[in-house]
ZAZADO-869897 format. One line per 4 residues: number of its first residue (from 0); their letters; for each residue x, y, z of N, C-alpha, C, O. Coordinates in nm, 2 decimals, always signed. Atoms other than C-alpha are relative to their C-alpha. Layout:
NUM> a> X:Y:Z:X:Y:Z:X:Y:Z:X:Y:Z ~ ...
# end
This chain:
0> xxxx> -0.05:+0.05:-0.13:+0.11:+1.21:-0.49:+0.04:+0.11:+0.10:+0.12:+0.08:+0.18 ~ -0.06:-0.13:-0.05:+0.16:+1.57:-0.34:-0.08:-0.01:+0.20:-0.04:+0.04:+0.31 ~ +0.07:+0.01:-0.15:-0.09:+1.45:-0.05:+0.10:-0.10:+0.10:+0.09:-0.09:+0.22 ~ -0.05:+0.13:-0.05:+0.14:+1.13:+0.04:+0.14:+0.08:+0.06:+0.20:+0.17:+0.00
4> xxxx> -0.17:-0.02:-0.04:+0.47:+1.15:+0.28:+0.11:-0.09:-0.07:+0.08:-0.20:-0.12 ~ -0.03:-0.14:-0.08:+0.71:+1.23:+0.29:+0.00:+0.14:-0.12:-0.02:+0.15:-0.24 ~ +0.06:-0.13:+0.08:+0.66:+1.54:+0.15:+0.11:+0.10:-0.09:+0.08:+0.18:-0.17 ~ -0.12:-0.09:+0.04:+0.99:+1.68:+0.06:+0.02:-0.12:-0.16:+0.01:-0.06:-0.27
8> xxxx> +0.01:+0.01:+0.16:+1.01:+1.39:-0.26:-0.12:-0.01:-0.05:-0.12:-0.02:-0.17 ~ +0.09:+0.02:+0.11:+0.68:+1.35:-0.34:-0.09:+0.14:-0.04:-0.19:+0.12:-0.10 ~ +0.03:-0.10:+0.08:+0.60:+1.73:-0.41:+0.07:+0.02:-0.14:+0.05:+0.11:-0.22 ~ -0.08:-0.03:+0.17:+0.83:+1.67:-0.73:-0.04:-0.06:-0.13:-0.01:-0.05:-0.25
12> xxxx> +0.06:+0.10:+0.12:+0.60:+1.39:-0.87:-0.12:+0.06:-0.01:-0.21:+0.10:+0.07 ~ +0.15:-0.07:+0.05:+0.34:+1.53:-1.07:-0.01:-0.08:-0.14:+0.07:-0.11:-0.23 ~ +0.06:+0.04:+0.11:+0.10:+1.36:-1.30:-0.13:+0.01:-0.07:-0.18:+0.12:-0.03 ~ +0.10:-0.09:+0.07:-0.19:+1.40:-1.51:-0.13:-0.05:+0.09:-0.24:-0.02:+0.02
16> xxxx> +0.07:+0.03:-0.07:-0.42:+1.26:-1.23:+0.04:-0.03:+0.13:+0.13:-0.09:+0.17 ~ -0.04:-0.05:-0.13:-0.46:+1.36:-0.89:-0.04:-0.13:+0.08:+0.03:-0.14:+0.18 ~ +0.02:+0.09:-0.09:-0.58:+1.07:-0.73:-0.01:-0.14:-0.08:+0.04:-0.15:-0.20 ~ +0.00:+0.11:+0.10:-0.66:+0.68:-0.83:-0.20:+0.04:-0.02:-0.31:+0.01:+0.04
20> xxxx> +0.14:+0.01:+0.05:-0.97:+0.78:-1.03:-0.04:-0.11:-0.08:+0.03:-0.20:-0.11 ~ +0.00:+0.12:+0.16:-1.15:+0.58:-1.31:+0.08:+0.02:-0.09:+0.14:-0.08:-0.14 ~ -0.09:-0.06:+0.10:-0.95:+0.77:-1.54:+0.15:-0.08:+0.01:+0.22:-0.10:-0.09 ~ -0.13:+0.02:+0.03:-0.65:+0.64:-1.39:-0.02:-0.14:-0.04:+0.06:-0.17:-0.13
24> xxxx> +0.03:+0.14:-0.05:-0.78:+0.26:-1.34:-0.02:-0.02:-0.20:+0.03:-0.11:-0.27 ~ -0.02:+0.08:+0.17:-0.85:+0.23:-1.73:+0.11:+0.04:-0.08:+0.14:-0.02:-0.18 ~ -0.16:+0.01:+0.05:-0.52:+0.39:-1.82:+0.11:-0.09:+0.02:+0.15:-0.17:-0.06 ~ -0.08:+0.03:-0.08:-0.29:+0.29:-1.58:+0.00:-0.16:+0.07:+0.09:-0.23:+0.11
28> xxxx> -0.03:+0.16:-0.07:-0.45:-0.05:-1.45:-0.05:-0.07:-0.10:-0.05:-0.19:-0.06 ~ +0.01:+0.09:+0.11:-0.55:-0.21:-1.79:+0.17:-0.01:-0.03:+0.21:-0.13:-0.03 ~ -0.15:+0.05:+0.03:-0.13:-0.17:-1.86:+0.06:-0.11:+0.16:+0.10:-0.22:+0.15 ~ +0.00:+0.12:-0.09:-0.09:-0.33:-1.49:-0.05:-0.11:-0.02:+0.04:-0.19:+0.00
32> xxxx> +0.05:+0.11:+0.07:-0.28:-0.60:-1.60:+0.04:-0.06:-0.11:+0.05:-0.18:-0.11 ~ -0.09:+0.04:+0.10:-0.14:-0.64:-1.91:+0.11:-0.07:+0.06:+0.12:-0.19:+0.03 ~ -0.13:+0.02:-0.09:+0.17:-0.69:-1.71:+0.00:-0.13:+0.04:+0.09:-0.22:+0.01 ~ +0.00:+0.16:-0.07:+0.05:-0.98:-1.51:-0.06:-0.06:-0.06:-0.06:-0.17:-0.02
36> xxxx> +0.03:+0.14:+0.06:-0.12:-1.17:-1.76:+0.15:-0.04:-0.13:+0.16:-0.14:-0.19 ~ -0.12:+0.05:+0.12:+0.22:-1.16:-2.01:+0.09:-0.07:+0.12:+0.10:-0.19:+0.09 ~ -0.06:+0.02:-0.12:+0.42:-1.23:-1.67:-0.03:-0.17:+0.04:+0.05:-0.26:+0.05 ~ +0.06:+0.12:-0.03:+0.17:-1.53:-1.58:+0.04:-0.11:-0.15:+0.13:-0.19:-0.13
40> xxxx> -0.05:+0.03:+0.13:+0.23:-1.68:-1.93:+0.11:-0.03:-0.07:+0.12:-0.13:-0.13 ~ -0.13:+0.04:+0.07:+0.57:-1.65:-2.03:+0.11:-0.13:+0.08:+0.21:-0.19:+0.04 ~ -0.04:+0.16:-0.03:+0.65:-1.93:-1.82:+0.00:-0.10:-0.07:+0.10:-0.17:-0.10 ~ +0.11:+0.12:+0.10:+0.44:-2.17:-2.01:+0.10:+0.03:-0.07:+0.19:-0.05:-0.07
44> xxxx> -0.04:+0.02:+0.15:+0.59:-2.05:-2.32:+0.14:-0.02:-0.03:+0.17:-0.04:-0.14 ~ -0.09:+0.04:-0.06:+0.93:-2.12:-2.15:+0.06:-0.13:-0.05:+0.16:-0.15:-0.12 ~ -0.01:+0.10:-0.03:+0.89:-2.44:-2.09:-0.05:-0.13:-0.09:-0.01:-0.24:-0.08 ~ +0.04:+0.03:+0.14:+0.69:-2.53:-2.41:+0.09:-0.01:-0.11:+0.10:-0.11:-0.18
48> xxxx> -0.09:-0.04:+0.09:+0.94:-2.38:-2.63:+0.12:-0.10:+0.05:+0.15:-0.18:-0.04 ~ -0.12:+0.09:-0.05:+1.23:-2.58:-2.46:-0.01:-0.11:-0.03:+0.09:-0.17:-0.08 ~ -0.03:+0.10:+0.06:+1.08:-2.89:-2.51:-0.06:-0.01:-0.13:-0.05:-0.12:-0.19 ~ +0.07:+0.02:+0.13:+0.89:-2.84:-2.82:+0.09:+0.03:-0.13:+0.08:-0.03:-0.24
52> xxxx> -0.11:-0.03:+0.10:+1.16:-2.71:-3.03:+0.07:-0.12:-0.05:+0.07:-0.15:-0.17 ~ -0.08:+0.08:+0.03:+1.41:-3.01:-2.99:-0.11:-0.15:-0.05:-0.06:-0.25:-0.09 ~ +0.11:+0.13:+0.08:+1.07:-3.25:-3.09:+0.03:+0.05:-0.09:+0.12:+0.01:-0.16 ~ +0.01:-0.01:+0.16:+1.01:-3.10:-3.36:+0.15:+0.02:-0.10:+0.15:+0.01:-0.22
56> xxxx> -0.10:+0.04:+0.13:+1.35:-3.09:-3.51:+0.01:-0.14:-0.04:+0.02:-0.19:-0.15 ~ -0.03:+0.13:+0.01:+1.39:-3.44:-3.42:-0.07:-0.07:-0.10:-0.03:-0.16:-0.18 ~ +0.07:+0.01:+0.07:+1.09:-3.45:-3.58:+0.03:+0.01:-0.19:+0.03:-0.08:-0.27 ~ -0.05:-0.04:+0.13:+1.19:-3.28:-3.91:+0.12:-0.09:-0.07:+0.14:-0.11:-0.20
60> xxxx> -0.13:+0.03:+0.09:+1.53:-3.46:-3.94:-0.08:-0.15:-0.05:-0.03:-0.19:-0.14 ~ +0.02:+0.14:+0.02:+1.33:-3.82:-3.97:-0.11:-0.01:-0.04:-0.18:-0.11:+0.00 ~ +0.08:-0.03:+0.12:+1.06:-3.71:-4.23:-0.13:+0.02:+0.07:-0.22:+0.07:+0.00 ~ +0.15:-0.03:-0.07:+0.75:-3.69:-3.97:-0.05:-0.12:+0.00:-0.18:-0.13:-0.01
64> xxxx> +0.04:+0.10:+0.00:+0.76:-4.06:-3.95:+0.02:-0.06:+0.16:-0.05:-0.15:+0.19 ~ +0.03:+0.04:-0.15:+0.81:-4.13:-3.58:+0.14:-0.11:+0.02:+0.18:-0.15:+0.13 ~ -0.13:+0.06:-0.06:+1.13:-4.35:-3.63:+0.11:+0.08:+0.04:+0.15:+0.19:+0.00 ~ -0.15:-0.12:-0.02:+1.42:-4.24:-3.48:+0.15:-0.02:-0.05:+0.26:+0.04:-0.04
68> xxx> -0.13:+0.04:+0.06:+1.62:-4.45:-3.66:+0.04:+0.05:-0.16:+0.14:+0.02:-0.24 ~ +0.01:-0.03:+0.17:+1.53:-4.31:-4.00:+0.07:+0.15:+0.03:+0.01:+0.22:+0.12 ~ -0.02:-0.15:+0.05:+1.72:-3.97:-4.07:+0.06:+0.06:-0.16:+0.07:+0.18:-0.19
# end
């Protein structure tokens, strides 16, 4: 980042690639990507888990028979 302003903090960042090469794009932007597809996702699994959890107990306590009056 030694080319980018302002110049006074970014002469102090130094990394092992001077520009955005390929090099950096298969290190650096496969973990970006990683990023946004766990990001995109953990919603779902949110909102899944919230209601799926309290089925399936309800489930569990009334033998896997579908009454609700059986426990």
């Amino acid at each position: 980042m030694s080319e980018h302003s302002p110049k006074f903090i970014t002469q102090f960042i130094r990394g092992p690639y001077h520009d955005y090469t390929p090099d950096w794009y298969s290190e650096v932007g496969n973990k970006i990507i990683l990023a946004m597809v766990i990001n995109s996702v953990m919603p779902i699994v949110g909102v899944v888990s919230t209601a799926g959890v309290p089925y399936a107990l309800r489930m569990l306590d009334n033998n896997w028979t579908g009454d609700p009056y059986k426990t």
